[in-house]
Structures are given as structure tokens and as C-alpha cells.
C-alpha positions in Angstrom: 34.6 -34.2 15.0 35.5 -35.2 11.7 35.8 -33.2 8.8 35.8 -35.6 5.1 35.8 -34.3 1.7 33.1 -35.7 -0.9 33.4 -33.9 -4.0 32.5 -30.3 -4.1 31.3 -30.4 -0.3 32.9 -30.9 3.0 31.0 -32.9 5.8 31.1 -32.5 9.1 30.7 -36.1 11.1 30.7 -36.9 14.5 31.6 -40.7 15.1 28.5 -41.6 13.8 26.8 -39.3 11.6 26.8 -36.4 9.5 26.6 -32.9 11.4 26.9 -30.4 8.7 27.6 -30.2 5.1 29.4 -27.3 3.3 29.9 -26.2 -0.7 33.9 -26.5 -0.6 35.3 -22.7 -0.7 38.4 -21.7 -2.7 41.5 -20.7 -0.5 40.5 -18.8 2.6 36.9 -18.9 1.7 34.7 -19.8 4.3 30.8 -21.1 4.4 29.0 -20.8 7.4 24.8 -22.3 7.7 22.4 -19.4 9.5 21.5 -22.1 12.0 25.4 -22.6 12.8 25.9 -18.9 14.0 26.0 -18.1 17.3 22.5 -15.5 18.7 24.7 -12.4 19.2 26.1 -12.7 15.4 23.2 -13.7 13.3 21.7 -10.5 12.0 25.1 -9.3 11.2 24.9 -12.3 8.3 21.8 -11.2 7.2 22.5 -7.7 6.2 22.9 -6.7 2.8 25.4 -4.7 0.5 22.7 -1.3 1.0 23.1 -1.6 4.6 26.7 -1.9 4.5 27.0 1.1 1.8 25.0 3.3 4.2 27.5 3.1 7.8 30.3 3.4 4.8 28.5 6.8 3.6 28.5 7.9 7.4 32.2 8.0 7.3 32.2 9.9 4.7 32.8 9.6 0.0 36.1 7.5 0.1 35.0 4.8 2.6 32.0 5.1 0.3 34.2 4.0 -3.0 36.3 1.6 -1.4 33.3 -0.1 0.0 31.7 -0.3 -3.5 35.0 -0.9 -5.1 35.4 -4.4 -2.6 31.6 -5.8 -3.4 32.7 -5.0 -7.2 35.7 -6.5 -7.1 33.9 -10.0 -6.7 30.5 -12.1 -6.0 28.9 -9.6 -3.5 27.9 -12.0 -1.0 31.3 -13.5 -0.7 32.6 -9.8 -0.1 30.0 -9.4 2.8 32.4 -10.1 5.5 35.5 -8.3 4.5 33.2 -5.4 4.4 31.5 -5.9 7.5 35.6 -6.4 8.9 36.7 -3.1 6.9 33.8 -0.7 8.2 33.6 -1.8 11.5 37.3 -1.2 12.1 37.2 2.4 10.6 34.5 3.1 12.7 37.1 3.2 15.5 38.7 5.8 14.2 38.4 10.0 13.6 36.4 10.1 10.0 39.5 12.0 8.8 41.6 9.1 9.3 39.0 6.6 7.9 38.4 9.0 4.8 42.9 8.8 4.2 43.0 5.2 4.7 40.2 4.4 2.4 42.0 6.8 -0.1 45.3 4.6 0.2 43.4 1.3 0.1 41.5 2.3 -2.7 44.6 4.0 -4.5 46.7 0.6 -4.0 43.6 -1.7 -4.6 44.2 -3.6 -1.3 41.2 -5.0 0.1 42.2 -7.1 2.9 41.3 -7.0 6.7 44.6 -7.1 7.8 45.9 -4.8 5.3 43.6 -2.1 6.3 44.9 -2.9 10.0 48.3 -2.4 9.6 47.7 0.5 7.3 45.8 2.2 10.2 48.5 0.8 13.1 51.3 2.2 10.8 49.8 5.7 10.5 49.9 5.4 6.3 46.7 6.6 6.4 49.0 10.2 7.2 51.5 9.6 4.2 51.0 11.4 0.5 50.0 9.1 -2.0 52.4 8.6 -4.7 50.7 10.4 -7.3 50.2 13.6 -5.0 53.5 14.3 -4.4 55.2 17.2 -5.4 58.7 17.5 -6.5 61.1 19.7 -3.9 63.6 20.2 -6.3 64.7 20.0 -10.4 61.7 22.0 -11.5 62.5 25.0 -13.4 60.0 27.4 -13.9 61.7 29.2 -17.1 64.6 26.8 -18.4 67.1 28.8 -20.3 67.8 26.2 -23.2 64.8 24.6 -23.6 62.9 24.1 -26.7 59.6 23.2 -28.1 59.1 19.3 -29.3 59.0 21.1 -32.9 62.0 22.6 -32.9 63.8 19.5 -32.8 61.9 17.7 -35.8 62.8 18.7 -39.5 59.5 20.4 -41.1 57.3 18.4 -42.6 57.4 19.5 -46.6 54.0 19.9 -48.3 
């Protein structure tokens, strides 16, 4: 198989003719023709943004958002796949966990497969958030010398 570039497609050629042709895809992008996919997998490529939206809602509000936040983050159908990656993975898992790493993915605005992987293999899912985190020590809860913001400006004169 030979694989030639001709402008903004990519052909597939045997020796002697053209298989396929493909739109070229930015880096990591992929295009794939319906007739091209094997039986088992060709209703998943058919299945829209609702359907996806629904098994996200299953899991629970947070896989909800980060599944909305993905398809708005770029040309829907392009985004079809990661999502199909993302919800099918965190289907695996306990919703609790699903709901906590969608919360860090969405938090961090990491989208990726693989990120969502490791996030999951790591346990992160289990880990605070930045923002959430509450201070162990240095807070004082009547400070002796402090004073208002206005007590250290001169009065404005009228």
C-alpha cells in the first residue's frame, strides 16, 4: 500500500490504483470512510453528540459538563471519538470515581484519552483540587494587630 499526498487529500494506492482518498487532518487527526470500518464498530461512528450526552448523564452532572465542555471545545464531530474514548473508560469505574475525575479534568481543562487514563491509574481522581483546599495552619481567627484597609489610607477631604 501506498499512501501519496495531493493537496489537501491523501490517497491510498495500491500498485495500480487508487484505494481510498482522505481530506488531510491536522496533527493527530484522523478520517476514517463508513465503508472502511470494520461491522462490529460502525454504529459506534454513527452516533451523535445527544447519544453520547445521555451514557455521560448516567454517570452522573460532572461527566455531564466535561462531556459538553469537550464537544465545545471544538467542531463536534471531530470531538466524537475522544468522547466515545472518555465515557466508555469511566464507565469502568464506581460513578463516584467517574464523577472526581471528570471534576479534575474539567477543573484542569484536559481533555485527552490518555490524560483521563493516567488520571484514573494514578488515583487523582482521590486528590483535592487546588481551589478546595483549606489552609492547616496561619489562619487567625481574631488577629490582635490587624486593621481595616481604611485605617491605613489618609481620609479623603471633602
Amino acid at each position: 500500500m501506498w499512501v501519496r499526498a495531493v493537496g489537501d487529500t491523501v490517497e491510498l494506492r495500491d500498485d495500480v490504483r487508487r484505494i481510498a482518498t482522505h481530506p488531510k487532518q491536522a496533527a493527530g487527526g484522523r478520517s476514517t470512510l463508513p465503508g472502511h470500518l470494520p461491522p462490529e464498530r460502525e454504529a459506534w461512528s454513527f452516533r451523535d453528540r445527544s447519544y453520547w450526552e445521555q451514557r455521560a448523564a448516567k454517570m452522573g452532572e460532572d461527566v455531564l459538563t466535561l462531556v459538553g465542555e469537550i464537544f465545545e471545545a471544538d467542531n463536534v464531530l471531530l470531538q466524537l471519538r475522544r468522547v466515545q474514548a472518555i465515557v466508555t473508560h469511566l464507565e469502568r469505574f464506581p460513578p463516584e470515581r467517574a464523577q472526581a475525575a471528570a471534576r479534575r479534568a474539567s477543573f484542569y481543562q484536559c481533555f485527552g484519552v490518555r490524560a483521563m487514563k493516567d488520571l484514573l491509574r494514578q488515583g487523582l481522581d482521590a486528590e483535592p483540587l487546588p481551589g478546595l483546599l483549606l489552609p492547616t495552619h496561619g489562619r487567625l481567627e481574631k488577629p490582635r494587630f490587624a486593621r481595616h484597609a481604611t485605617h491605613l489610607s489618609p481620609t479623603p477631604e471633602a
